[in-house]
N, C-alpha and C positions, 0 to 999 in steps of 0.2 A: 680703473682710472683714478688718479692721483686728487686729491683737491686742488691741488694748485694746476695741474693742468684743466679741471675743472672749470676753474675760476677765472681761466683763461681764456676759457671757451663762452663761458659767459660775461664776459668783460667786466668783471668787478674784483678787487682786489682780494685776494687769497684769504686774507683776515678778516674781512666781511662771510664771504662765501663757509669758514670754520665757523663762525660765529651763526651762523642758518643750522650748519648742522647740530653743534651744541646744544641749539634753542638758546640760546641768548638773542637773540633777535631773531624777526621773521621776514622774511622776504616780499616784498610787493606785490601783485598779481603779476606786474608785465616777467617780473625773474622768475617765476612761479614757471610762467609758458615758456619762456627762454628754458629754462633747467627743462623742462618735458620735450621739448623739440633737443636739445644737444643730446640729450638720453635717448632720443627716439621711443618715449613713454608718454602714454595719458595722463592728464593730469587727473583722472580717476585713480590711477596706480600710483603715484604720485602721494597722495594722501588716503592711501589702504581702502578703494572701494571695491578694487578689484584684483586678483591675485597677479602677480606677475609671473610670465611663465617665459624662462631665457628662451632666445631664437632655436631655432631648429637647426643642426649644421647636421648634413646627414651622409660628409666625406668623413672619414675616420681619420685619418693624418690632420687637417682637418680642425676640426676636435680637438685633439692633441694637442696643438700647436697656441692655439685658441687658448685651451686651460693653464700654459705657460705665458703666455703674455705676459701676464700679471707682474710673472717675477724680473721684467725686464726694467730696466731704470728709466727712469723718467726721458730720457734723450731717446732711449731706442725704442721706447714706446710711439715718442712721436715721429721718428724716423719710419715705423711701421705703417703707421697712421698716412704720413703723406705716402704711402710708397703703393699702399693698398687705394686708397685716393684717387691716386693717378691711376691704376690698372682700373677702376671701377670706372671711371670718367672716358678712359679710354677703349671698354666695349663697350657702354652707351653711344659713345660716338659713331662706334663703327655700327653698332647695330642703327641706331639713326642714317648715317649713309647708305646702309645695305636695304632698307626698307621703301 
């Protein structure tokens, strides 16, 4: 993930959000939990209490797919984002109907 889509996600301007990670300034508690919730991380891991260990994907295409992302631009990343979004939103829904 980008910092500026980061920063986006956390509603605070791109140059603030650089300026966290540099260590030029630090973050507040509430952006501290903001940043752990858009990461889906504890704020234990967060500040090195405990190790991180990436998700388990355990389709192999999958996987693949997954470790490409990264290379993709900023537009198709979020293009992905909402596209997997809506597929995620929409078996919830349906598993909620079917229950």
């Amino acid at each position: 993930m980008t910092q500026a889509r980061l920063a986006e996600l956390l509603n605070v301007d791109r140059r603030v959000y650089n300026r966290w990670e540099r260590g030029a300034s630090v973050p507040q508690l509430d952006a501290v939990v903001r940043i752990a919730q858009v990461l889906q991380s504890s704020l234990d891991s967060l500040v090195g209490l405990e190790p991180m260990t990436p998700p388990q994907i355990h389709n192999p295409r999958l996987q693949a797919l997954v470790m490409q992302m990264d290379s993709l631009s900023d537009e198709d990343q979020q293009a992905l984002i909402v596209l997997m979004d809506s597929l995620l939103k929409r078996s919830k829904m349906t598993q909620l109907l079917t229950s």
